[in-house]
C-alpha positions as CSV (number, residue, x, y, z in Angstrom):
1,X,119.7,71.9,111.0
2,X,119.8,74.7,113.4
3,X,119.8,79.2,112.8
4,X,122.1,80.2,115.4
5,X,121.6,84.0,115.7
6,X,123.0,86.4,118.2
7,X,121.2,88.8,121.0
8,X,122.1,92.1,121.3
9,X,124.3,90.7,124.6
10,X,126.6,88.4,122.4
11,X,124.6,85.3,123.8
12,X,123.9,82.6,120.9
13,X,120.0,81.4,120.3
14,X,119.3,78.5,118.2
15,X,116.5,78.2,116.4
16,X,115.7,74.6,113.9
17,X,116.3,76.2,110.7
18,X,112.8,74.3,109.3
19,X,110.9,76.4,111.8
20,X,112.1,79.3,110.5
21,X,111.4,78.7,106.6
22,X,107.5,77.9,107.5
23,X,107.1,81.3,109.2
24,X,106.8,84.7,107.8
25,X,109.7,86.0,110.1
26,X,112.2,88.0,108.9
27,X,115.3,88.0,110.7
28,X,117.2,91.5,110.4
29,X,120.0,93.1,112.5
30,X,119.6,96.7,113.6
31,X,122.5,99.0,114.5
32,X,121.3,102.4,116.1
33,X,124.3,103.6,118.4
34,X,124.9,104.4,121.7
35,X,122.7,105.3,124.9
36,X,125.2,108.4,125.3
37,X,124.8,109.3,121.3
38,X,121.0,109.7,121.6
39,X,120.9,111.9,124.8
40,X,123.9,114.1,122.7
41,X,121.8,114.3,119.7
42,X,118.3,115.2,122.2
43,X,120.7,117.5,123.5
44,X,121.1,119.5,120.4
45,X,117.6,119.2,119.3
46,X,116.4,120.7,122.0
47,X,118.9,123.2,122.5
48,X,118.9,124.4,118.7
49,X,114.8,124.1,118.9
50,X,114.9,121.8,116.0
51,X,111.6,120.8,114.3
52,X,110.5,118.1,111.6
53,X,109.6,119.2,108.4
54,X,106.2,118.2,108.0
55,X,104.5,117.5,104.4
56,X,101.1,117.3,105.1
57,X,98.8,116.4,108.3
58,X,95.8,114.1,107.6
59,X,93.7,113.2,110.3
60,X,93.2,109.5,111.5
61,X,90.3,108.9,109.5
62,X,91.9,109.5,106.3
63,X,95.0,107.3,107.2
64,X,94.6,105.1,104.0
65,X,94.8,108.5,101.8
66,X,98.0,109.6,104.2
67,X,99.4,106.0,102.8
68,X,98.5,106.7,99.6
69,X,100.2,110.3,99.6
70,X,102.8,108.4,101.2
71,X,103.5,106.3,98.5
72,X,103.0,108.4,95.3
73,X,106.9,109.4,96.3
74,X,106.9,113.3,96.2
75,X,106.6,113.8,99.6
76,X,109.1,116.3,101.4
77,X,108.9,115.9,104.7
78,X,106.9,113.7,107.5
79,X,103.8,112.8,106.8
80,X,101.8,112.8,109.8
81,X,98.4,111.2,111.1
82,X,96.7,112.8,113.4
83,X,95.2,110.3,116.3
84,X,93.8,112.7,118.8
């Protein structure tokens, strides 16, 4: 038994279905819009100097407590680890 599955050019791949349900893979589509609807919305970032709300920094070091922050789920904003 074959997966047929589509690229993002239409174009069918086939893939034996059995090789698939031995692997961890999972198999997702992603829609994320146009090449013309990202440089619009740049556009407005940059022109309305939009920033990202930022919860809390932690530097790289402390990464599994950023996770763990992460997680608790009362977090407002990005929560960002610092690798420089």
């Amino acid at each position: 038994m074959l997966l047929t599955l589509q690229d993002a050019s239409g174009r069918s791949i086939e893939m034996p279905a059995a090789l698939y349900q031995r692997s961890l893979a999972t198999i997702s589509r992603l829609f994320v819009g146009s090449r013309s609807n990202l440089e619009a919305m740049l556009r407005a970032v940059s022109q309305h100097r939009l920033k990202p709300v930022v919860d809390r920094v932690f530097p790289f070091a402390e990464a599994p407590e950023a996770y763990r922050h992460f997680q608790q789920g009362d977090v407002f904003g990005k929560v960002v680890i610092d690798c420089a």
